[in-house]
C-alpha positions, 0 to 999 in steps of 0.5 A: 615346658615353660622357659625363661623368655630370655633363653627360650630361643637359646635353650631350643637350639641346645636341645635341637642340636643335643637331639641330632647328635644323640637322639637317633635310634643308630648314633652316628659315629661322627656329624659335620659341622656343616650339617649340624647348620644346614639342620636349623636354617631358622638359625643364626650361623653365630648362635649355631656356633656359640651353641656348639662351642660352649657344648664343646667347652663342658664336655657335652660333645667333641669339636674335632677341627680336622673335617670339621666334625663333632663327636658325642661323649658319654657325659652328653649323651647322659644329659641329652637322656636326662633332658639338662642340656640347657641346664648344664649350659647356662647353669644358675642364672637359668636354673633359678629363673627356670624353676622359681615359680615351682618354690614356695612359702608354707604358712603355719600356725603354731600352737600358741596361736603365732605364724612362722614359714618354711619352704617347700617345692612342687616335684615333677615325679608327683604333680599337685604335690608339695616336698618339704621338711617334716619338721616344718609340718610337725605339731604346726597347721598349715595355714597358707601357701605362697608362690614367689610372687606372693600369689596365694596357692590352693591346698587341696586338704588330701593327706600329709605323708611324714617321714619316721621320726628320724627322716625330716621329709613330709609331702602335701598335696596343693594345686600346682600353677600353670606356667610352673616348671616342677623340679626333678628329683634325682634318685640316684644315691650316688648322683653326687660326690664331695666338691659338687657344685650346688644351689639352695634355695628358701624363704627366710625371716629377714628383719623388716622385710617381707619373705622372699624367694633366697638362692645361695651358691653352695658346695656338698662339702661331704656326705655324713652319717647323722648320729645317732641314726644310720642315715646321711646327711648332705654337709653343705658349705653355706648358711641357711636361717629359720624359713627355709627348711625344706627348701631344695638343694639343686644340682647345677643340672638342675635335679633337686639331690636334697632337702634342706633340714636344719643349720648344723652351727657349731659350738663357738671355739677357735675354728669351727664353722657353721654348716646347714644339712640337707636330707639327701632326696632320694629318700623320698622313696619311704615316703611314696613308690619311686617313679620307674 
């Protein structure tokens, strides 16, 4: 699993402790304090206490200062069994640099002979696999992938899965890095819900200057049906620009919920807004077998 350098320590303590609490086989009903610090003696007692109190903050356990005792909640335990404890922690900062290396620039040729960019990202379920958007892929020749760092990336020329003609998902096969933390995908439908905190992320064209990696904070604004489909739509509150289709839209556990399609701007009239939409990841399904 590769870690941020600067919250390797600090992220192995949170899942040490995640893992005392809800990771035997007979939960106990409540831990004290004071066994919580015998359990990591290499600790410091102060980081011990900063692990607890922001756990206890966002209610991924219980501090009760009588005793002093800790009690799990659903919600922890959640997260301890989905392994985004330090993810709910330390939330975006850590988030983007944790999974950075996993998001990368696709290089295509279109037919009269130009080259323009999206944004794809390799996925944990599939390793060696690339999710974007269809669109990016559509009528186009791949012609190069780059990592963050500009580094070119090997295709390994296996097939391209697209979507139907109305699901803007297409996955290809390309040897994934070492040192790369692929992104989750989460395939619950209902994993998200309006006011959702979000991170996109995505490789526009920025007048005089080279591509690079994007991050943006969003919200999912709602969940919409596409006309004249029956499929939805993520309606998220931000603003993308051409490159960064198919690029994810993360969850602040760190689970990519979609895949960013296309900028939805409105017609110009006195207060409409532009959004950007996002094919929601758990549709990934018709295009390979679910993970069980």
């Amino acid at each position: 699993m590769f870690e941020p350098s600067e919250y390797a320590t600090r992220a192995a303590l949170l899942r040490g402790i995640a893992r005392l609490i809800y990771g035997s086989a007979a939960q106990r009903e409540a831990i004290k304090i004071a066994d919580v610090h015998e359990a990591f003696p290499e600790a410091k007692a102060d980081a011990v206490d900063s692990a607890l109190k922001k756990m206890d903050a966002l209610e991924l356990i219980l501090i009760e200062l009588e005793g002093p005792m800790i009690r799990g909640l659903g919600y922890g335990k959640a997260c301890f069994e989905r392994d985004c404890i330090p993810e709910t922690v330390f939330g975006v900062d850590y988030i983007a640099k944790k999974y950075r290396n996993a998001i990368v620039h696709i290089i295509v040729g279109e037919p009269n002979g130009e080259e323009s960019g999206g944004t794809g990202y390799f996925w944990a379920d599939f390793p060696n696999h690339l999710i974007t958007a269809a669109h990016v892929l559509d009528g186009r020749t791949v012609k190069r992938i780059e990592d963050s760092s500009g580094n070119v990336l090997e295709l390994t020329r296996g097939p391209i899965r697209v979507g139907p003609g109305d699901l803007d998902l297409a996955t290809l096969e390309c040897d994934m890095p070492s040192g790369t933390e692929p992104i989750r995908v989460e395939w619950n439908p209902d994993s998200a819900a309006p006011g959702a905190g979000l991170i996109v992320f995505g490789y526009p064209r920025i007048a005089f200057h080279l591509p690079s990696l994007y991050q943006s904070r969003a919200e999912l604004h709602s969940i919409a049906r596409r006309y004249p489909s029956s499929r939805e739509s993520l309606i998220i509150s931000s603003t993308t620009h051409p490159g960064c289709s198919g690029g994810p839209v993360m969850d602040l556990r760190g689970f990519a919920i979609g895949v960013i399609e296309q900028e939805n701007v409105l017609e110009q009239r006195a207060g409409t807004s532009a959004y950007f939409s996002a094919t929601p990841a758990h549709y990934l399904r018709e295009l390979v077998p679910q993970p069980q």
